[in-house]
C-alpha positions as CSV (number, residue, x, y, z in Angstrom):
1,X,68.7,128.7,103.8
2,X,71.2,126.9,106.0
3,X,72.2,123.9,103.9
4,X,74.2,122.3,107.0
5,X,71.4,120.3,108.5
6,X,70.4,118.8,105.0
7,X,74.2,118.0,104.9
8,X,74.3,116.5,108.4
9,X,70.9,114.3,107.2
10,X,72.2,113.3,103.6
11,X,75.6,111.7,105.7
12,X,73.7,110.3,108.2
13,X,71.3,108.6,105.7
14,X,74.3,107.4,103.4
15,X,77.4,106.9,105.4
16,X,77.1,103.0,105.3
17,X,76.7,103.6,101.5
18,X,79.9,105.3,101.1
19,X,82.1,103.2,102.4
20,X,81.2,100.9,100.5
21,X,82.1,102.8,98.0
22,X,85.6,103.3,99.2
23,X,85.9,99.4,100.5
24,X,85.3,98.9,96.9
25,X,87.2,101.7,95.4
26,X,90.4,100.5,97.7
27,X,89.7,96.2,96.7
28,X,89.8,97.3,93.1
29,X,92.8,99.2,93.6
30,X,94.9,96.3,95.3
31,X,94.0,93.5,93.2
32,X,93.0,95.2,89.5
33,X,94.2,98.4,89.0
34,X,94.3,98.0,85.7
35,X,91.0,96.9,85.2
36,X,88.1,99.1,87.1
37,X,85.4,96.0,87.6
38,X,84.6,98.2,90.7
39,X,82.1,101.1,88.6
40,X,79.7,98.2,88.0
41,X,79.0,98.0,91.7
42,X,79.5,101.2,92.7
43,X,77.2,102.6,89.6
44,X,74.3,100.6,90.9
45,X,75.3,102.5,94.7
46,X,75.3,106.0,93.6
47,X,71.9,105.7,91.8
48,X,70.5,105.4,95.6
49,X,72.8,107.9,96.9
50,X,71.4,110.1,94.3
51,X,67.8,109.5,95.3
52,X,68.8,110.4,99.1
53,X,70.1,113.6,97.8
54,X,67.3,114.0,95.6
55,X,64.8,114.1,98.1
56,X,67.0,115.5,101.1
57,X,68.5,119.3,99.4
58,X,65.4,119.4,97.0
59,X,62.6,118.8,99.3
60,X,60.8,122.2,99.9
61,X,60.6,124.2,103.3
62,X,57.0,123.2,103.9
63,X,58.5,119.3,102.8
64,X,61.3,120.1,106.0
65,X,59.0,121.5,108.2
66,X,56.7,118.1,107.7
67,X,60.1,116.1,109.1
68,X,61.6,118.4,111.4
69,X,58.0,117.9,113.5
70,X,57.7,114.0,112.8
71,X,60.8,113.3,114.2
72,X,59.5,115.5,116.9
73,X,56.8,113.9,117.8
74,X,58.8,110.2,117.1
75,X,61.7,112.0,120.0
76,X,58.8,112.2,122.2
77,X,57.4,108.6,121.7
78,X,60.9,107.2,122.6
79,X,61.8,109.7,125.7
80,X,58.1,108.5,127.2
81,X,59.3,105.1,126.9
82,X,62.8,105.7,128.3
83,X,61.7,107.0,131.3
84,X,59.0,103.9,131.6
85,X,62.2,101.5,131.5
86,X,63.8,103.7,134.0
87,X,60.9,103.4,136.9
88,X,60.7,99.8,135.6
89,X,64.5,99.6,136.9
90,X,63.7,101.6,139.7
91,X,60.9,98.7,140.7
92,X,63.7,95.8,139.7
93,X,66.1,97.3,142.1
94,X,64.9,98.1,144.8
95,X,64.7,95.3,147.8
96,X,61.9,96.8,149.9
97,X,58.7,94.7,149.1
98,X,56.2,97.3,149.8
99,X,58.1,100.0,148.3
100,X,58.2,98.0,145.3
101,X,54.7,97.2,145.4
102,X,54.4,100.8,145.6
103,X,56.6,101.6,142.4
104,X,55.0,98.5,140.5
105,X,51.5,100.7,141.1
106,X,53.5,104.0,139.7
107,X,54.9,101.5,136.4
108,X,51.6,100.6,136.1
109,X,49.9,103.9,135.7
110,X,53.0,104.8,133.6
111,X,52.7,102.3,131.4
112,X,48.9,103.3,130.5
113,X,49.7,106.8,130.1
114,X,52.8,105.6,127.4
115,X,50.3,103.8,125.6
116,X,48.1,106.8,125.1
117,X,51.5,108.7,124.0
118,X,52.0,106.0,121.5
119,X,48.1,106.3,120.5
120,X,48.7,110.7,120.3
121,X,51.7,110.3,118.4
122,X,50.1,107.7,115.8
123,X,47.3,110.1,115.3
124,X,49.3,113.4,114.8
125,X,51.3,111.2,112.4
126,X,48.6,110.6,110.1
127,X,47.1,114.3,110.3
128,X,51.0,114.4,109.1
129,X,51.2,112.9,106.7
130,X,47.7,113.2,105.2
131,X,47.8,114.1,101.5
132,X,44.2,115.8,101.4
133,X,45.2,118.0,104.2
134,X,48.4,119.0,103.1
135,X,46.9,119.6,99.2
136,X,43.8,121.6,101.0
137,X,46.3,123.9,103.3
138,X,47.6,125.5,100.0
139,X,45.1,125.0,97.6
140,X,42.2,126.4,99.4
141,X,43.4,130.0,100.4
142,X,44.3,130.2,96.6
143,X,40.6,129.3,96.1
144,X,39.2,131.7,98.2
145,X,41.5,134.7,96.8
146,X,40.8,133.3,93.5
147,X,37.0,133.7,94.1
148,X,37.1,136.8,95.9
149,X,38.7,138.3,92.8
150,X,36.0,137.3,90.9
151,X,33.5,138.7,93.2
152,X,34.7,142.1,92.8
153,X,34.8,142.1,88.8
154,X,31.6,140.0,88.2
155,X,28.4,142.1,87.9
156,X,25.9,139.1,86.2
157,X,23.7,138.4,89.5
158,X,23.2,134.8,89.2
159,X,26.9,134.7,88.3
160,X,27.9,136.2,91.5
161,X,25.5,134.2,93.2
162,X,27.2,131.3,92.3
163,X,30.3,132.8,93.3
164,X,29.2,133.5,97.1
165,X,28.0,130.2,97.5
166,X,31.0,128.8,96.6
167,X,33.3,131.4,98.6
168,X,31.1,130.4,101.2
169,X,31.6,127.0,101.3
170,X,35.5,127.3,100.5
171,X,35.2,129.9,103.4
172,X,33.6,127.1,106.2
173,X,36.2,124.5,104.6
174,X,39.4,127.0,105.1
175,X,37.9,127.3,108.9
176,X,37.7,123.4,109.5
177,X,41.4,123.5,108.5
178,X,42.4,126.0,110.8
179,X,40.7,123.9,113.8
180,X,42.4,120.6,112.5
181,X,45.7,123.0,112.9
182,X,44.9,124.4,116.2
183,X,44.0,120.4,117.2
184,X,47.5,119.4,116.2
185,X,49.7,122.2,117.6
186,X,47.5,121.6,120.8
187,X,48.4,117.8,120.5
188,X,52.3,118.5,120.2
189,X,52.1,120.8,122.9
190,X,50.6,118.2,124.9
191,X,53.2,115.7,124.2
192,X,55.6,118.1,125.2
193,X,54.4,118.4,129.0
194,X,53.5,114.9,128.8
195,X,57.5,114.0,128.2
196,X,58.2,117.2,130.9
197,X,56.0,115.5,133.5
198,X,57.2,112.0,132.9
199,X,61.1,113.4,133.6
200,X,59.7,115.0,136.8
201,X,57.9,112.3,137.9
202,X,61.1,109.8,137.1
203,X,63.3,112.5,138.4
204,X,61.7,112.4,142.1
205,X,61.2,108.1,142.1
206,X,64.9,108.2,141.6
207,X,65.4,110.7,145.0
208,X,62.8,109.2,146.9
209,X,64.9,105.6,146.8
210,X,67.5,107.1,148.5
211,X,65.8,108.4,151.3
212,X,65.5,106.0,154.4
213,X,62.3,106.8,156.1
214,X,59.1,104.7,154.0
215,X,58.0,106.7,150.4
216,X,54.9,107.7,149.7
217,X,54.1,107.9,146.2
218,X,50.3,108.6,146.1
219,X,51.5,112.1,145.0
220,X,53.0,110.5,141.9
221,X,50.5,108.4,141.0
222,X,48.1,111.5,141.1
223,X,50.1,113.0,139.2
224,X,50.6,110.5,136.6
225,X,46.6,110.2,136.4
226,X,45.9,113.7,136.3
227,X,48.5,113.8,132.9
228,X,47.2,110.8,131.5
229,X,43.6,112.1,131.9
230,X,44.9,115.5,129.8
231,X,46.5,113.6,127.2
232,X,43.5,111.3,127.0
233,X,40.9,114.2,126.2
234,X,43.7,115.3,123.4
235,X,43.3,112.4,121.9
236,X,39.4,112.3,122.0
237,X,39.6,115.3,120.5
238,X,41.6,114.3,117.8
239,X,39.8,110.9,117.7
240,X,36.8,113.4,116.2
241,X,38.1,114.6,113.7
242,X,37.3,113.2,110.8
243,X,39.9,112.7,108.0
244,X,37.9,113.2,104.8
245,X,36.8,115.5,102.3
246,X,32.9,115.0,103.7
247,X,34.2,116.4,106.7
248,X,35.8,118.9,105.1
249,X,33.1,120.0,103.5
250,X,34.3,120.7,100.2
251,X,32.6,122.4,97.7
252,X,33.7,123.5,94.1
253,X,33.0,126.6,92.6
C-alpha cells in the first residue's frame, strides 16, 4: 500500500495544527524555559491530531476508495462551475450587444445544466455515503455463499426449502445492488463528459470572441441542451431508485 497519499492528506488536514504547535513550542521557549506551561495547550492539540491520523492511515481500502471518488465527484461540481464563471466573464467583456445577448443565452443554458450537475452530484453523494448500501455490498455475497453452503449439506426437505427461498430472495437483493452500482458508475461517467463538454464548449466561446466577422452560437447552445438533456435522464434514473431496505427487498433466512 502506498502510504504517501495518506501522508500528503494527514499534512494537508493538520498543517495549521502544527504550527501551532511549534508557535507554542518556540513562545514557551523564549519566555519560560524553565517552566513547560506550553504541554497544556499543546496536549489538548495532539488529541485532534491523533484523531486525523486515526482515521486517515487506519481507514480501510474500501474506506479510501469511498473518498478518493467523493472528492471526485466534489472536483467535478467545482470545474462545472468554473467554467460557468468563465462564459459569464466572456458575456461581461465583451462590448458587442448582440453578441452578448448571444452569450447571455449560452450562460443561461449553462447555468441550468450546472444546476442539474449540482443536483447529480448530491445524489451520487448520498448513494455514497449510504450506510445500508455500503453494509448490504459486503454482507450479502457472504449471505448468499453462506446459504449456498448450506444448500449443499442440508438434506431435511422443508429445511432446504426454506433455504432456497431465502437464497432466492438474497439472490434478487444482491442483483438490485449490482444495478444501483451500474446506476452510479454510469452517473460518474456522466459527470465526466459533462465537465469534458463544458471545457469544449468554454474552450470555443473564448476563440469565437476573437474572431471579427458576427458569432453564431446556435451550435453551442445545441450543444449545451443536448448534454443537459443526457445528464437530466441520469439523474431520473437515479431519481428512481429507491434508498431503502423495501426496495431492496430484503429477506432473512
Amino acid at each position: 500500500m502506498n502510504i504517501f497519499p495518506k501522508l500528503r492528506r494527514f499534512l494537508q488536514e493538520t498543517t495549521t495544527q502544527l504550527a501551532v504547535i511549534l508557535f507554542l513550542a518556540m513562545i514557551n521557549i523564549v519566555t519560560s524555559p524553565d517552566f513547560p506551561w506550553a504541554i497544556f495547550p499543546i496536549g489538548g492539540i495532539l488529541i485532534s491530531v491523533l484523531a486525523t491520523a486515526s482515521r486517515i492511515f487506519l481507514a480501510s481500502e474500501k474506506e479510501d476508495n469511498l473518498a478518493k471518488r467523493a472528492a471526485q465527484s466534489q472536483g467535478a461540481l467545482h470545474s462545472a462551475r468554473l467554467y460557468k464563471r468563465r462564459i459569464d466573464e466572456l458575456m461581461n467583456a465583451t462590448g458587442d450587444p448582440v453578441r452578448r445577448d448571444k452569450l447571455r443565452e449560452l450562460a443561461d443554458k449553462v447555468d441550468i445544466w450546472v444546476k442539474e450537475v449540482e443536483a447529480m452530484s448530491r445524489r451520487v453523494e448520498e448513494f455514497k455515503r449510504n450506510e445500508v448500501i455500503q453494509s448490504d455490498l459486503v454482507n450479502v455475497p457472504q449471505a448468499i455463499e453462506t446459504l449456498r453452503a448450506q444448500l449443499e449439506t442440508e438434506t431435511e426437505p422443508r429445511v432446504r426449502a426454506s433455504i432456497e427461498r431465502a437464497l432466492a430472495a438474497r439472490t434478487e437483493q444482491m442483483q438490485s445492488l449490482q444495478k444501483v452500482q451500474s446506476l452510479i458508475r454510469q452517473a460518474e461517467v456522466q459527470l465526466e463528459n459533462t465537465i469534458a463538454a463544458l471545457g469544449t464548449i468554454y474552450s470555443q466561446a473564448l476563440a469565437m470572441q476573437s474572431t471579427d466577422r458576427a458569432a453564431d452560437y446556435s451550435h453551442l447552445s445545441a450543444e449545451v441542451d443536448e448534454q443537459s438533456r443526457m445528464l437530466k435522464d441520469q439523474l431520473e434514473a437515479l431519481e428512481e431508485v429507491k434508498l431503502d431496505r423495501h426496495w431492496m427487498n430484503v429477506s432473512n433466512p
